[in-house]
N, C-alpha and C positions, 0 to 999 in steps of 0.2 A: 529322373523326372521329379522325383521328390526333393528331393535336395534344390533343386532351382526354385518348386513353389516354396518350402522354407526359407529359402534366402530372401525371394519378395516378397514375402510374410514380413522378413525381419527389418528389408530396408524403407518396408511402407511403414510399420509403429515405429522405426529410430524418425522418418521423416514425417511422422505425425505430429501436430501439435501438441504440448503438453495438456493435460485434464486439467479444466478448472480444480481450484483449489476450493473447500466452501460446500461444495453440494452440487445436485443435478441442475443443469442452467433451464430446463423445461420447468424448474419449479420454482424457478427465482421470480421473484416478487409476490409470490401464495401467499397469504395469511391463514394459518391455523385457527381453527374453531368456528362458530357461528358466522356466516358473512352478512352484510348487511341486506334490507330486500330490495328487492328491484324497482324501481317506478312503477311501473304496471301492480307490484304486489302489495304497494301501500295506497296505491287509486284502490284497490278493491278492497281492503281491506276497511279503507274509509266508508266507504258507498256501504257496506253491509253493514258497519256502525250504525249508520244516518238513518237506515231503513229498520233498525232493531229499535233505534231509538222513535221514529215514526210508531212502530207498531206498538211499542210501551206507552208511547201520549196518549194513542187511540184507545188502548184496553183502560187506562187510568182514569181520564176523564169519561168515558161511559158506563164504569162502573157506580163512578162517584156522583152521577148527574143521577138525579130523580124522576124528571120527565124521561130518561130513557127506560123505566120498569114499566113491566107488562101492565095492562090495568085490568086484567086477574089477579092480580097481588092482593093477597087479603091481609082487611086492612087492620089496622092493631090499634086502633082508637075504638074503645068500648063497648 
C-alpha cells in the first residue's frame, strides 16, 4: 500500500511542472516599501488641508481685526 502511494507521489512531482525560476509567482509584480495612496486617501487628505487651512484664516483675521474685541477692553489711551 505504501509503496504504490510513493510511487504516485513520485510520478505526480516527475509530471509536475517545473518551479518558476526568480521567486514566488503570488508575489510577482509587489513593490517593496512605501506604496503609493489610494484616490480615496489623497481626497481626504486634501479636504482636511482645506478645512485646517479654513480654520487658520478664521483664527488670523479675528485676532488681528479690532472691531472684533470685547468693548470691556480697557483702554490704554491716558
Amino acid at each position: 500500500m505504501k509503496d504504490v502511494r510513493r510511487q504516485d507521489a513520485k510520478e505526480r512531482k516527475e509530471a509536475a511542472p517545473a518551479p518558476i525560476s526568480g521567486g514566488d509567482p503570488d508575489l510577482e509584480g509587489m513593490i517593496a516599501g512605501p506604496q503609493p495612496l489610494n484616490e480615496w486617501q489623497v481626497e481626504g487628505l486634501a479636504a482636511i488641508a482645506a478645512e485646517e487651512a479654513e480654520e487658520e484664516e478664521g483664527e488670523g483675521t479675528a485676532a488681528a481685526d479690532p472691531s472684533t474685541l470685547p468693548s470691556s477692553a480697557p483702554s490704554t489711551s491716558g
